[in-house]
N, C-alpha and C positions, 0 to 999 in steps of 0.2 A: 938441523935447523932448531935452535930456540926458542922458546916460544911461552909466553905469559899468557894460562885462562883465568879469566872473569865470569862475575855473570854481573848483571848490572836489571834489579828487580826481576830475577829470574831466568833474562834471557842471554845466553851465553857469546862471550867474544876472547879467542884467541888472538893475541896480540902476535905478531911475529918481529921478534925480536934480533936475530942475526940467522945469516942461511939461505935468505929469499931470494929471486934471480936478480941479474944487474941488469938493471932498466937504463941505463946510460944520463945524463944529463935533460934536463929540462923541466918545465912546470912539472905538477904535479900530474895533473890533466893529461898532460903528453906522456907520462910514465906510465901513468893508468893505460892508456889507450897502448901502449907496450904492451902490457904485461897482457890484454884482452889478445893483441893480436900475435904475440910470439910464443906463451906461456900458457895456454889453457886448459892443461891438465893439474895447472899450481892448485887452482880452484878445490878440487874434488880430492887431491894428494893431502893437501892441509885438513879439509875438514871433514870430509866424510869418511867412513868405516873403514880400515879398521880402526884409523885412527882420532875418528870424533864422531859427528853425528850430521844431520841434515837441517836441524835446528840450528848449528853454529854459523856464527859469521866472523869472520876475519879483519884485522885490522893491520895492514903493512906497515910497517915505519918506513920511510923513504926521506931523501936528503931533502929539505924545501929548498925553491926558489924565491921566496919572499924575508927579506931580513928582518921582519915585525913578526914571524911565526917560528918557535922554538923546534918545529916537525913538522915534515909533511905525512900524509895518512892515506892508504888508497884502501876504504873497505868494499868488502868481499862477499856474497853467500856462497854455495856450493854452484851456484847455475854462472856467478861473473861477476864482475862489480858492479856495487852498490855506486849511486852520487856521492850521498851523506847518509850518515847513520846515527841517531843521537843515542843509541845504547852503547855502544859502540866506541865513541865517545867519550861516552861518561867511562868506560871501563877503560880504556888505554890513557885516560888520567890518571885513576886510581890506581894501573899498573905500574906507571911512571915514577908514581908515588911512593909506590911499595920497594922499587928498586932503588929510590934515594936519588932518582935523576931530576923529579919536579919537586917543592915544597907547596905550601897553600899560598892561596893566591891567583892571577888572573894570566892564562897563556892562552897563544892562539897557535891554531893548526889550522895548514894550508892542505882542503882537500879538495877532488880531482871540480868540486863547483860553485868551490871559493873559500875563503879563512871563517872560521868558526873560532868563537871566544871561549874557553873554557875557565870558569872559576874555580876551582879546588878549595871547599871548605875547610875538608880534614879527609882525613886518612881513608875515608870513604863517600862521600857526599859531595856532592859538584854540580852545579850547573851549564848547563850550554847554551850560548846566543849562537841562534842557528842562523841559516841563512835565511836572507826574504822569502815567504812564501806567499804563495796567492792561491785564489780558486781561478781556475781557467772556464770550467759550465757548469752551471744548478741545475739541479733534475733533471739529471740526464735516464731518460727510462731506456732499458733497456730487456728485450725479452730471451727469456732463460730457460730453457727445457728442463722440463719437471720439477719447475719450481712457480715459474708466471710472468707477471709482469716486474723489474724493479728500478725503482728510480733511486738514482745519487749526486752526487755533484762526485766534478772531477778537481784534483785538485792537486799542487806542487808543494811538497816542505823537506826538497832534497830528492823525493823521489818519486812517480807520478801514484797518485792514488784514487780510488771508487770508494765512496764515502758514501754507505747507506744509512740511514738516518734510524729506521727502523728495523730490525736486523729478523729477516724472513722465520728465524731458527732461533728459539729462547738461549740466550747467553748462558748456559749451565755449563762448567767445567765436563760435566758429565757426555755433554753433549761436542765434545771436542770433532767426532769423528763427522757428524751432523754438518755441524758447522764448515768445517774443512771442504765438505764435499762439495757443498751448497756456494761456500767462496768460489772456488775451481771452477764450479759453473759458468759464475757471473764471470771472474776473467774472462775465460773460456770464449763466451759469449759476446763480450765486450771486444776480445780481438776479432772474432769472425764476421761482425758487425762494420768493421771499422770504427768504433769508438776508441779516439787518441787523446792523448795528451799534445799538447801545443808543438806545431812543425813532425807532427805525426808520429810522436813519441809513445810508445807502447806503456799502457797504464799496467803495472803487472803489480800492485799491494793490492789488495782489497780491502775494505775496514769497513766494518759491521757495528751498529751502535744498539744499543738498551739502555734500561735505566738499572740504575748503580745498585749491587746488593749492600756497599757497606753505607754506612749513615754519613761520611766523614767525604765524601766524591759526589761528582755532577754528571757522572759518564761512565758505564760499562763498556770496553769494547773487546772485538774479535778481530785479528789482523791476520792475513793470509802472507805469505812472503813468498818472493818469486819464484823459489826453487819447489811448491810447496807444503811447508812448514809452516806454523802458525806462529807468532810472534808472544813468547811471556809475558814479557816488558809490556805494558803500553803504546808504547812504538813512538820514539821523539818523533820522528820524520813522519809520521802519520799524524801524531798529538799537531806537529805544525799545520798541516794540510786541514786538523780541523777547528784551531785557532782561527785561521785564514775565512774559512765556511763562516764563522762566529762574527766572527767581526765584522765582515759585509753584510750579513746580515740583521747585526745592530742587536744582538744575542749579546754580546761581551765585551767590553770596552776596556781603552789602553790599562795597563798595568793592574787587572784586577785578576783574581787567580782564579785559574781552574783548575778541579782535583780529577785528574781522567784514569780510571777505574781497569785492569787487564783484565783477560779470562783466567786468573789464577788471585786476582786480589790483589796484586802487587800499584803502587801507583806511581804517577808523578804530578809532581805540584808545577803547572805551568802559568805562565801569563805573557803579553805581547806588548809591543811597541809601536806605533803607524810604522810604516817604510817608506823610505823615499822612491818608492814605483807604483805605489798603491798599495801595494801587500801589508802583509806584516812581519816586525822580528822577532820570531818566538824566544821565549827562554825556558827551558826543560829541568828539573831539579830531580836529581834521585840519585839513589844509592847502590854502590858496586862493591865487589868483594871478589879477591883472590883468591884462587880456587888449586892453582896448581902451578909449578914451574919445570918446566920440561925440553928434554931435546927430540926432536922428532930424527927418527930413521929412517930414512930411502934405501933396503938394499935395492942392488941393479937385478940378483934376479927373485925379487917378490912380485910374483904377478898379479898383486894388490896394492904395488906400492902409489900407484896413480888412484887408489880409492876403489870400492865395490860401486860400481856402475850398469846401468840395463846395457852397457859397449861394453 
């Protein structure tokens, strides 16, 4: 198997390049929905131990069905697919780039919850027009063992997220393990509750907010990720979900920027547009870098070759 890593503001994305299973003809959507129901040791084979980590997340090249889209994209973490992913994103542009398939410029990829725009500044820098996102509930409280009461909004920017405004656990790098635990809670919690996302879709990011340690940002955050792993990057798909928060609430208006802050310092420079549903359409700025180009090995008898797993 093939396969181009990135990291895209710290947070890493294995492109898969030739090797990956045939998913047969159809949208994007319907391939994904393949690959979840035929193929779901791909997940854990591609990126976890020995041969990556739990942190990564994957990015399939797949045939599009839309002739306005140069690719289609089905991302991945180690637990399934992802909707959208805007690190992810950014990083299988600037792969593309690095292999001499895209130049700079403006393409769109069809993924499994609709066509995203990708800009390519230069050899590393690009932005993403994501899809619509919205907030679904404000202040959503919810109570969490050994930590209390907390409230968030719930919210969609590709993927469902819990959007805490004030983040129970000081945003210190140092306090990564803190934070982690304290996220896992509140998912945790949030499924045992029944608290969903729209048509009772399971909210599995967490995002945890503070205020910015650098001078130059309007936002610190903490993102939980579904397999959980904590998110480098900022997190487009979350950065969306709190554009969406912003805007309804008359915090941040069309096309002015927001600088949103990771638990590593990393950023991205966002801003948004109305949507024609109410939402908004975000757009994500930040930069990716190639990190390694590789073939992946499956021998048949490595009793690791499907990943180190608690199965």
């Amino acid at each position: 198997m093939r396969v181009i890593d990135t990291h895209t503001e710290g947070e890493p994305t294995r492109v898969i390049l030739e090797g990956g299973p045939d998913l047969g003809q159809g949208s994007v959507a319907q391939l994904a929905q393949r690959l979840a129901e035929q193929h779901p040791d791909f997940y854990t084979a591609t990126l976890l131990e020995p041969r990556g980590h739990d942190a990564m997340v994957g990015a399939l090249l797949v045939p599009n069905s839309r002739s306005d889209c140069c690719t289609g994209v089905i991302y991945f973490n180690p637990v399934g697919n992802l909707g959208m992913c805007g690190h992810a994103t950014l990083g299988t542009v600037v792969a593309l780039a690095h292999l001499g398939q895209l130049q700079p410029g403006t393409h769109r990829f069809e993924t499994p919850v609709g066509v995203v725009e990708v800009e390519l500044h230069d050899a590393n820098t690009a932005s993403v027009r994501n899809i619509e996102s919205y907030r679904y509930r404000k202040n959503v409280a919810v109570e969490v063992p050994d930590v209390g009461n907390v409230t968030g909004d719930i919210a969609w920017g590709g993927n469902w997220f819990f959007l805490v405004k004030d983040s129970p656990v000081p945003l210190e790098f140092e306090r990564i393990d803190d934070l982690t635990r304290v996220a896992l809670r509140i998912k945790n919690a949030l499924k045992q509750q029944g608290i969903t996302g729209q048509d009772g879709a399971e909210v599995d990011h967490v995002e945890l907010f503070g205020p910015p340690h650098r001078s130059d940002t309007d936002s610190r955050n903490f993102v939980l990720c579904p397999g959980g792993a904590y998110d480098r990057s900022p997190c487009g798909t979350g950065c969306s979900a709190k554009l969406a928060c912003l805007a309804e609430d008359g915090l941040l208006k069309p096309d002015t920027t927001w600088i949103q802050e990771s638990i590593i310092n990393s950023i991205y420079t966002l801003s948004y547009k109305t949507g024609d549903k109410g939402g908004v359409i975000p757009t994500i700025t930040g930069s990716a870098y190639v990190t390694a180009i590789t073939e992946l090995i499956f021998h048949a008898k490595d009793p690791y070759r499907y990943g180190i797993t608690a199965g």
